[in-house]
C-alpha positions as CSV (number, residue, x, y, z in Angstrom):
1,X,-24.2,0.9,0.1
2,X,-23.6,4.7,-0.2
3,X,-23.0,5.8,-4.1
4,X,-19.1,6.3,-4.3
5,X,-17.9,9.9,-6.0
6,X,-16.2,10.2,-9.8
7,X,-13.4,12.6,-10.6
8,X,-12.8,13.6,-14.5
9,X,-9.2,14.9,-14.0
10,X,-7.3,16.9,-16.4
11,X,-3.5,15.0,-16.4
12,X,-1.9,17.8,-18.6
13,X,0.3,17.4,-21.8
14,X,2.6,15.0,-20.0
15,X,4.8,16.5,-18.3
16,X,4.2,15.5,-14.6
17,X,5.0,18.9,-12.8
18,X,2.5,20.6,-15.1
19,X,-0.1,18.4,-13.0
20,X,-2.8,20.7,-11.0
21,X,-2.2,20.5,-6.8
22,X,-5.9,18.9,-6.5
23,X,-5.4,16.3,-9.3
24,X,-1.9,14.9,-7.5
25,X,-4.0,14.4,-4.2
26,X,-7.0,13.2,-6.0
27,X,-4.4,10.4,-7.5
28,X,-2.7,9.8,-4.6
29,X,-6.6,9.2,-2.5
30,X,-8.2,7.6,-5.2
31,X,-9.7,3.8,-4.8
32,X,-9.7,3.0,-8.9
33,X,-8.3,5.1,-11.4
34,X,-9.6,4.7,-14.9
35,X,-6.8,5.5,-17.3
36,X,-6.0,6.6,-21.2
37,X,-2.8,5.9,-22.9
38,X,-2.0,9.2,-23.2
39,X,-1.4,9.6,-19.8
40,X,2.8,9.6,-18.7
41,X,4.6,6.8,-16.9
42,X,5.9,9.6,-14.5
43,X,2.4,10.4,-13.9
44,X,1.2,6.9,-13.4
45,X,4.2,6.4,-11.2
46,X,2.5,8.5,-8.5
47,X,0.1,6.1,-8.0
48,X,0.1,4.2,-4.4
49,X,0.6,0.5,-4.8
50,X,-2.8,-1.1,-3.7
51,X,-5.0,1.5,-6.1
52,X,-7.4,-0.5,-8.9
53,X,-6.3,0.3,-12.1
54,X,-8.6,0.1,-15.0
55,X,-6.6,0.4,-18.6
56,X,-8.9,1.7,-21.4
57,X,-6.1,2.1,-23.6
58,X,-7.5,4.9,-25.9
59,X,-4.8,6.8,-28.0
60,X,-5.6,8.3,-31.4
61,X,-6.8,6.1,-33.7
62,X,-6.7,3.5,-30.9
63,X,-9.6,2.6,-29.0
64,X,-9.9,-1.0,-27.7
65,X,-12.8,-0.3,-25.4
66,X,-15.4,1.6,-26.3
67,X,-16.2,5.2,-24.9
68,X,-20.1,3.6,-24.4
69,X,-18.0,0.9,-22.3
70,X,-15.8,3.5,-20.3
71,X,-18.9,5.5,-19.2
72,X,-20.3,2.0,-18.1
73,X,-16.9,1.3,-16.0
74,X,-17.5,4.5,-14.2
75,X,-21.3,4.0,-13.5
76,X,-20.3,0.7,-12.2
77,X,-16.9,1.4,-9.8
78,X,-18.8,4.8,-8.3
79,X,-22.2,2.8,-7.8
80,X,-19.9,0.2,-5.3
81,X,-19.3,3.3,-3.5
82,X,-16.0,3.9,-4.5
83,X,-13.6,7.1,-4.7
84,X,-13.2,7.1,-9.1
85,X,-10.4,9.3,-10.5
86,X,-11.0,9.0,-14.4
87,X,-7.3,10.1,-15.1
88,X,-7.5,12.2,-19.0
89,X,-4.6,13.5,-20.9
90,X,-4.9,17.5,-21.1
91,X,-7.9,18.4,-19.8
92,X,-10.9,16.8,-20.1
93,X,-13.0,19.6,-22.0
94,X,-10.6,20.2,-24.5
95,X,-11.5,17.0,-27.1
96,X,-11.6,14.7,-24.3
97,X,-15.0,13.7,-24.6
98,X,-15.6,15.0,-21.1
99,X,-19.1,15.3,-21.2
100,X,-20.2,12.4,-22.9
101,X,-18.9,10.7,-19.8
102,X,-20.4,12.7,-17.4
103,X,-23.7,11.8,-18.7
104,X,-24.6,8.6,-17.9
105,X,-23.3,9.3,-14.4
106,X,-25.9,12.2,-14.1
107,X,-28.4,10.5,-15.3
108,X,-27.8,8.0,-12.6
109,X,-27.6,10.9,-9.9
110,X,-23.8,10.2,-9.3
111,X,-21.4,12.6,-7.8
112,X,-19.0,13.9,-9.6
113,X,-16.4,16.9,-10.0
114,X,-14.4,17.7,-13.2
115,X,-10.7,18.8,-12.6
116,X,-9.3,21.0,-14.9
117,X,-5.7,20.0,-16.6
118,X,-3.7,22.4,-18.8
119,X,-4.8,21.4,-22.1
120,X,-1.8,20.8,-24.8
121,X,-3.4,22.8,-26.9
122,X,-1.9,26.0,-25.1
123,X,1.0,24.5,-23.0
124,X,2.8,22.3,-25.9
125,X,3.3,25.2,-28.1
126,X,4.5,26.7,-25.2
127,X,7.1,24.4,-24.7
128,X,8.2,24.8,-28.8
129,X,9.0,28.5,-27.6
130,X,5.5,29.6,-29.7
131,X,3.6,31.8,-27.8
132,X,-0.4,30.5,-29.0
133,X,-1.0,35.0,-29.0
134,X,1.2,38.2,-29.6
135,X,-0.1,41.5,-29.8
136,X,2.2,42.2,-33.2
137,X,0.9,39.0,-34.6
138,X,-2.6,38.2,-33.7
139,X,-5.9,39.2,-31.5
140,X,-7.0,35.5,-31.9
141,X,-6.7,31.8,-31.2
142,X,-8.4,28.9,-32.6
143,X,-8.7,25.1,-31.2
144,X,-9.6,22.7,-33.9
145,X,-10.1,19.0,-33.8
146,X,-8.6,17.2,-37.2
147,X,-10.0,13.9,-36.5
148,X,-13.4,13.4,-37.8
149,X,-15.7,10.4,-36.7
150,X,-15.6,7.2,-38.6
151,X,-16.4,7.0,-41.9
152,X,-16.8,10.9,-41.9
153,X,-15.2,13.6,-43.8
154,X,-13.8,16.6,-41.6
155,X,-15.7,19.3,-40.7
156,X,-14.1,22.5,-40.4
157,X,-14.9,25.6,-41.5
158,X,-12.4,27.1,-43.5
159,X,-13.5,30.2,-44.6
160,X,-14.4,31.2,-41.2
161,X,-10.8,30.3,-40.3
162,X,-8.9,32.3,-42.7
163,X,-11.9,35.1,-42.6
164,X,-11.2,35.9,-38.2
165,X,-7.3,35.3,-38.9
166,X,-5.4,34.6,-35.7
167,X,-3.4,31.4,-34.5
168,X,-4.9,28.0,-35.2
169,X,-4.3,24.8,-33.1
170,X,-4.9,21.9,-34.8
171,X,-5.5,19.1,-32.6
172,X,-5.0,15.0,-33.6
173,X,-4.5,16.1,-37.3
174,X,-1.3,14.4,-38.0
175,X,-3.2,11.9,-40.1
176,X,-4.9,14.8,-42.2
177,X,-2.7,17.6,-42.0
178,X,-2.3,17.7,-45.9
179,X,-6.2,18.1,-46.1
180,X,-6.0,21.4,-43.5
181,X,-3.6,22.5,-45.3
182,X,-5.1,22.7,-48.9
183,X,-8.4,23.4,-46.6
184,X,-6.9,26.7,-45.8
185,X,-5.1,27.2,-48.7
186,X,-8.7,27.4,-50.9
187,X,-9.7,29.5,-48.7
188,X,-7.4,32.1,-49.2
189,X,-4.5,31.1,-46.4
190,X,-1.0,32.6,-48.2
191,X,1.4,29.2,-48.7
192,X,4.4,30.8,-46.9
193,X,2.2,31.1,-43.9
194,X,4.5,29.8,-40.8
195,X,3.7,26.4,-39.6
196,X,5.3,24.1,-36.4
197,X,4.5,20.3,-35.6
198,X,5.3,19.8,-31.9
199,X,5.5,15.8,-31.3
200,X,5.6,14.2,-27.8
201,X,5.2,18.2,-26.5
202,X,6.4,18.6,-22.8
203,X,8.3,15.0,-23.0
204,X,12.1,14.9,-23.0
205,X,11.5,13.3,-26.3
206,X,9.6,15.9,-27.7
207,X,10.5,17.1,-31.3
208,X,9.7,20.0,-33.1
209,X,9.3,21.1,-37.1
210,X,8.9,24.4,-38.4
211,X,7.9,24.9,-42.1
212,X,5.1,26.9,-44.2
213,X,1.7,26.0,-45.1
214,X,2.7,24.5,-48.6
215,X,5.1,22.2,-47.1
216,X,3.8,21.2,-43.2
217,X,2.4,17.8,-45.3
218,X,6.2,17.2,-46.5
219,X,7.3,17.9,-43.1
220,X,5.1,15.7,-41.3
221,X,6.0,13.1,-43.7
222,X,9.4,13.4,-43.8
223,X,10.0,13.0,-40.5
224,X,7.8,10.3,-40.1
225,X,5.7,12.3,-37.3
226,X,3.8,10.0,-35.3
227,X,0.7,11.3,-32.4
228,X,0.5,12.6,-29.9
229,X,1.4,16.0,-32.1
230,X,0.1,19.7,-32.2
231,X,0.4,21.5,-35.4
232,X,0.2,25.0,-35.2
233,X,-0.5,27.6,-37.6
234,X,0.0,31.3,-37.7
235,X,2.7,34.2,-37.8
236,X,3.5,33.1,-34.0
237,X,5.5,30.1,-35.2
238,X,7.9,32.6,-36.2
239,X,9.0,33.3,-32.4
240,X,9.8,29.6,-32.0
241,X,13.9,29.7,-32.4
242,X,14.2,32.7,-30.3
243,X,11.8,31.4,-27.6
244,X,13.2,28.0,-28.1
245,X,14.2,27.0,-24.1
246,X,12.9,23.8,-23.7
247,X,14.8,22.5,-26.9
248,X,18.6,24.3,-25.6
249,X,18.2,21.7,-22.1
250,X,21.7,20.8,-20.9
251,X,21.3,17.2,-21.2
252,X,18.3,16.9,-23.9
253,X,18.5,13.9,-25.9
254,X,20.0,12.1,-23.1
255,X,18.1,9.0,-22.1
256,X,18.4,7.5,-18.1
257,X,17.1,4.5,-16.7
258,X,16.5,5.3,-12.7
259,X,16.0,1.5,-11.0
260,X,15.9,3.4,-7.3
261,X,13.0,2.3,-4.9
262,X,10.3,4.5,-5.9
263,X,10.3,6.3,-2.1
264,X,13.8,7.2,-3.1
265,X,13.9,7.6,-7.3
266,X,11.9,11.0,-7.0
267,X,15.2,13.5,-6.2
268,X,17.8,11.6,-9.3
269,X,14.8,11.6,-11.2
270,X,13.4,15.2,-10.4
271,X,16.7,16.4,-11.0
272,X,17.5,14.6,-14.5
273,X,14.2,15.6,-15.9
274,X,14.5,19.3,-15.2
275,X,17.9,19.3,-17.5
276,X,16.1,17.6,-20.3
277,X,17.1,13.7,-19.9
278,X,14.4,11.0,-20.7
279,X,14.1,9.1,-17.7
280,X,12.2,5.6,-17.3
281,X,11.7,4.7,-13.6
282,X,12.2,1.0,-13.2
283,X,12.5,0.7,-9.3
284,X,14.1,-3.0,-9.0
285,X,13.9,-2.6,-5.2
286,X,11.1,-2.2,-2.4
287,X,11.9,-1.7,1.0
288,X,9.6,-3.2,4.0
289,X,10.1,-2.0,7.5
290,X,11.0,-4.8,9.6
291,X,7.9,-5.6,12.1
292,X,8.0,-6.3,15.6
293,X,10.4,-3.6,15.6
294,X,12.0,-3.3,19.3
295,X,15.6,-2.0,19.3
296,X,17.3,-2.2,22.6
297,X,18.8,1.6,22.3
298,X,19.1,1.9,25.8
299,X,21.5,-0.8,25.8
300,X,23.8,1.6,23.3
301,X,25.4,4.8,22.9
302,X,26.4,5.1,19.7
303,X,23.3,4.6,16.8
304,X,24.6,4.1,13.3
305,X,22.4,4.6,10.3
306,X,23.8,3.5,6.9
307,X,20.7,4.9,4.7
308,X,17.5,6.9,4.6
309,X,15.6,4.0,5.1
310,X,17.2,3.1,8.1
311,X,16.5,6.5,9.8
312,X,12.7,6.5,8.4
313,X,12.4,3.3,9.4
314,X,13.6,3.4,13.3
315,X,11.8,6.5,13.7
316,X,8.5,5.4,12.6
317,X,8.7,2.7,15.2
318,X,10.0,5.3,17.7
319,X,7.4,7.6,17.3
320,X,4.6,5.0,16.6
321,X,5.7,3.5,20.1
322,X,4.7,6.9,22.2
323,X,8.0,8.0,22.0
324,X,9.9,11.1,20.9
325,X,13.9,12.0,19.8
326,X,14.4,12.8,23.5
327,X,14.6,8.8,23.9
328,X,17.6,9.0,22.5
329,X,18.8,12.1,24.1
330,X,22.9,11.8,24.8
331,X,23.5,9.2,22.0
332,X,25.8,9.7,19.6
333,X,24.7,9.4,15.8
334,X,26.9,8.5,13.0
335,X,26.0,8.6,9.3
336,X,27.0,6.4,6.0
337,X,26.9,9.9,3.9
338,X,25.3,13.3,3.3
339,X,21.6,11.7,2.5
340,X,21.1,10.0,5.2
341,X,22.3,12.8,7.5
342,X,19.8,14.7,5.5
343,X,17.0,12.1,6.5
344,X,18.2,12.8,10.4
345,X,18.2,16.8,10.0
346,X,14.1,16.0,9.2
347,X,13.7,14.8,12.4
348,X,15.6,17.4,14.5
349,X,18.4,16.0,14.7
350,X,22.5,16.6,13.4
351,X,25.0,13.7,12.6
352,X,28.2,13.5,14.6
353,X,30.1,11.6,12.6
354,X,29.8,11.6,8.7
355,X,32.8,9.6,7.0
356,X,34.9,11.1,4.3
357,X,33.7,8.8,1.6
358,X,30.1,7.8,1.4
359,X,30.4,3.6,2.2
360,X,30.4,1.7,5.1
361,X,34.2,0.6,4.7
362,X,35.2,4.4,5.2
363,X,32.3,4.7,8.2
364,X,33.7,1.5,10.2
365,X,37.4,2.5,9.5
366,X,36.9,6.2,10.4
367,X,35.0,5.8,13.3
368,X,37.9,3.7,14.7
369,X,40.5,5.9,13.4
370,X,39.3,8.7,14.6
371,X,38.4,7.2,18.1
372,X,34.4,8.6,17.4
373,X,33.8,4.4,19.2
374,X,36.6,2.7,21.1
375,X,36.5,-0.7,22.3
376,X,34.5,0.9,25.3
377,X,31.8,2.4,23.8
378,X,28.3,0.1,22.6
379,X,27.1,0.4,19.2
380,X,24.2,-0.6,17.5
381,X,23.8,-0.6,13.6
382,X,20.2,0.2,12.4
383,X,20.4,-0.8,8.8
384,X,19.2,-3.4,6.3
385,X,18.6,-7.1,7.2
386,X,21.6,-8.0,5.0
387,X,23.7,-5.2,5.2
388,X,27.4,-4.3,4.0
389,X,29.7,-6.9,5.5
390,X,32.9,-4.1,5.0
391,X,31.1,-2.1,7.8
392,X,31.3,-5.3,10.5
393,X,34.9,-6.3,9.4
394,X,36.5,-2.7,10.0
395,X,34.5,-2.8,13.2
396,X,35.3,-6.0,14.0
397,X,38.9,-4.9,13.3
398,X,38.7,-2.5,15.5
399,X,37.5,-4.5,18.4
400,X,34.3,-2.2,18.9
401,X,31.5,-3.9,20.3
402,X,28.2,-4.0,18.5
403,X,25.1,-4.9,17.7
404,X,23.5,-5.4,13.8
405,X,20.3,-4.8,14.0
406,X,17.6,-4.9,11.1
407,X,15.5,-2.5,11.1
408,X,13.9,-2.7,7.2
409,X,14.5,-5.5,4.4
410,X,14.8,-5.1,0.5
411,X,12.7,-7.1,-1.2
412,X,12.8,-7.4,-5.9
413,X,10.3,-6.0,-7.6
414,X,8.9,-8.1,-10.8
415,X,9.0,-6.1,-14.1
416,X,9.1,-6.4,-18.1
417,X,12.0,-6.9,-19.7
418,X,13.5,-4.1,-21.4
419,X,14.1,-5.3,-25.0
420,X,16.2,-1.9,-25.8
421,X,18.6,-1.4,-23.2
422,X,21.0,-0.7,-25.8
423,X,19.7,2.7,-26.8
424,X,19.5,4.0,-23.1
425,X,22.7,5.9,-22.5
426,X,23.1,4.9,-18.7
427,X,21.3,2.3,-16.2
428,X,21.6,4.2,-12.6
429,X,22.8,2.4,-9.7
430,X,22.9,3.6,-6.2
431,X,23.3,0.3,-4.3
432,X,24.5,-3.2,-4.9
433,X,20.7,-4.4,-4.2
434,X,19.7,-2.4,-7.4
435,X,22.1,-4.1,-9.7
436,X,20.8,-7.2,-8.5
437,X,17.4,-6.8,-8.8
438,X,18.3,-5.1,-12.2
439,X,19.3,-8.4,-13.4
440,X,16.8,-10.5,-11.5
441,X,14.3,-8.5,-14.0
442,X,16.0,-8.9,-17.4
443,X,16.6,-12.9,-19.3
444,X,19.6,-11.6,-20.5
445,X,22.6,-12.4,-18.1
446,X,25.3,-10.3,-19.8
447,X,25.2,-7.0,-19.8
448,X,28.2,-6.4,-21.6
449,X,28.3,-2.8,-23.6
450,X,25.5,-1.4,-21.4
451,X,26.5,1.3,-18.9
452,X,26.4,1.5,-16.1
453,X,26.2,4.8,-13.8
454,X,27.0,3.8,-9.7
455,X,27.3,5.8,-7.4
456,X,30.0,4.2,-5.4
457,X,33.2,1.6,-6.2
458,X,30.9,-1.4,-4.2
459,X,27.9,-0.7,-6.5
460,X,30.5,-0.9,-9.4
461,X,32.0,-3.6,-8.5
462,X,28.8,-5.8,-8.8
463,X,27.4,-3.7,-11.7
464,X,31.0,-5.4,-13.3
465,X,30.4,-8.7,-12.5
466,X,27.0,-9.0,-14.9
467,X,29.4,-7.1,-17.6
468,X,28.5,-3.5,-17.6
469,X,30.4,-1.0,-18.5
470,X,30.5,0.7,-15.1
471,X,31.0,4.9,-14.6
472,X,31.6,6.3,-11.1
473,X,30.3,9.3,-9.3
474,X,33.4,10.8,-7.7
475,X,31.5,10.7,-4.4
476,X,28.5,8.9,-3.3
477,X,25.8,11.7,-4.3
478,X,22.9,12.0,-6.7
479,X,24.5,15.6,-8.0
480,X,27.7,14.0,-8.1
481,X,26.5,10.6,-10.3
482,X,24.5,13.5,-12.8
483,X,27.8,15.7,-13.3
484,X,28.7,12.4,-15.0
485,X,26.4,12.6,-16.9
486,X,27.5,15.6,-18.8
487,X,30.6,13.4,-19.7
């Protein structure tokens, strides 16, 4: 058997657009991914279903398997020939204990490649508006580890510190911040010297302190600062008000759970992160396509698509089965709303119908109305296997002739409980389906004093039979279910 390939990949500060191009692919390829705590659930969330996972679980202060024991791991996955992404928080040169893991694999004559990440060292200050240099304030900047090895006293060099000047990163130090501080302090550091602690940095969650030298102890204390943290000291910290833009976020401090099938979670959750809400994504839903997949189109002239997953789904099959879009040249297409015209525009083609509200109700009794089918016309609906029964019964009403055709099914997906739903500010709905795999996931049955954010009156209407407190986007759209949000 050939000897497999190891990548030590940087995963950045946490934040999971600060990942590098190569390490997202390298993710997404990977056979076995060999992962620290310190890594982000949005991170891990781009991980395909089917990849190994291998928890280490090392945190600061925490490490339930040993680093001799995670080199071992890596010897042993790469030498059954398989494609290794060891996944590290910030990047693996920075503290990361890189190269004590490369070396058992080079002295077994494995492959391997490191991958940078953008070490927190640099980027969480960056994000607590605190530029790590500035011309009027230093020529200088100094990475030091505060955590010593067991049993050991720290190691730093004081003197040296205080002697070159310049900004100082203190890294894992929150549990001995009081000894760098009267470290520096003997060696001549002034007590009103500026001092931040960035916690969480890059997260939603993230919290910063400023204070001086004399007090950064009290601070840390007082606020009951827990790791992952950066402490940073120098005149710099100074800068962090006015280059404060990560803390002045719209919607920071807001907290969103996003239970959308992971193919579809990534715009609501894209979107709420970049205005500063902490999102968990707890997809409750998977969708399957439906296979043998044969729809007899040429039976129809009118195709109806009631979601995105309906359009991926019948043109996977068309285009897997030799044929193109013009196999449907001189139907007529109708959409449930604005998304899943969106999905059509990616293959070429434009919606010719689009209702005025976003639900099948309004699609069935629109396209009647407005005599887009007639009791001439054959339609088939390429939707979920159980679908909307208000779309059928305004059709039906209408006398149109159709056919319901499944082409994908939705499917729960198994999760923990959430023990703290009380202290989210909204749980995101954007079907009926998601409520109810919502619930299938949680012991609790009522949800009474939870909200609720749907994104249309059906979704509501099943979101308030479990007892949330349901709030409406005014139409069925992700921008128009976050301008709630703003309240």
């Amino acid at each position: 058997m050939a000897t497999g390939k190891v990548y030590l990949v940087g995963a950045g500060p946490g934040d999971q657009e600060l990942l590098t191009v190569k390490a997202v692919r390298l993710i997404q390829e990977a056979e076995v991914i060999v992962f620290d705590r310190l890594v982000s659930g949005s991170i891990m969330n781009l991980i395909p279903e089917g990849t190994a996972l291998i928890d280490v679980g090392k945190n600061v202060g925490n490490h339930p398997v040993p680093q001799h024991e995670i080199n071992e791991i890596l010897l042993r996955e790469a030498s059954d020939g398989k494609m290794v992404v060891r996944l590290k928080g910030g990047d693996p040169f920075v503290f990361g204990r890189g190269g004590e893991e490369l070396e058992l694999l080079s002295e077994n004559d494995v492959p391997f490649e490191v991958v940078p990440g953008i070490t927190s060292s640099i980027s969480v200050p960056a994000y607590a508006g605190i530029p790590v240099t500035h011309r009027d304030f230093c020529s200088s900047l100094h990475i030091i580890t505060g955590h010593a090895k067991a049993g050991a006293e720290l190691s730093i060099d004081f003197d040296a510190l205080v002697r070159l000047g310049g900004t100082l990163i203190f890294m894992m130090s929150v549990s001995t911040v009081g000894k760098i501080a009267a470290g520096l302090m003997a060696a001549g550091m002034a007590e009103t010297m500026p001092c931040a602690v960035i916690e969480n940095g890059t997260y939603p969650k993230q919290r910063k302190f400023v204070s001086d030298l004399a007090r950064i102890e009290e601070t840390v204390r007082e606020n009951q600062v827990k790791s992952p943290s950066v402490i940073a000291v120098g005149k710099v910290c100074t800068l962090s008000e006015q280059f404060d833009w990560f803390g002045h976020k719209p919607l920071k401090g807001r907290r969103i759970i996003v239970t959308q099938p992971r193919s579809k979670a990534s715009k609501l959750e894209s979107k709420l992160h970049s205005l500063g809400v902490e999102t968990m994504l707890y997809p409750c839903i998977k969708t399957d396509f439906i296979r043998p997949l044969e729809p007899p189109i040429a039976e129809y002239d009118t195709l109806v698509f009631t979601s995105t997953e309906g359009v991926r789904s019948f043109f996977t099959w068309l285009l897997n089965s030799g044929k193109d879009s013009r196999a449907i040249a001189g139907k007529r297409l109708a959409c449930i709303g604005s998304a899943t015209a969106e999905a059509l525009r990616e293959f070429g083609l434009t919606a010719d119908f689009v209702p005025s509200v976003y639900d099948g109700e309004h699609l069935g009794k629109e396209m009647v109305s407005e005599k887009f089918v007639t009791d001439e016309n054959r339609v088939i609906l390429l939707r979920a296997k159980i679908g909307t029964q208000d779309l059928t019964e305004a059709l039906d009403a209408g006398g149109i002739r159709y056919l319901d055709y499944p082409v994908y099914e939705t499917s729960y997906v198994e999760h923990e409980e959430i023990y703290d739903l009380e202290s989210w500010d909204y749980v995101t709905f954007t079907s009926k389906s998601c409520v109810d795999g919502f619930v299938n996931t949680q012991k609790r049955k009522d949800f009474t004093g939870i909200r609720a954010l749907c994104i249309g009156k059906q979704t509501a209407a099943e979101a308030a039979k479990f007892g949330f407190d349901t709030v409406i986007s005014d139409t069925a759209t992700i921008d128009s279910m976050i301008e709630k949000v703003y309240g």
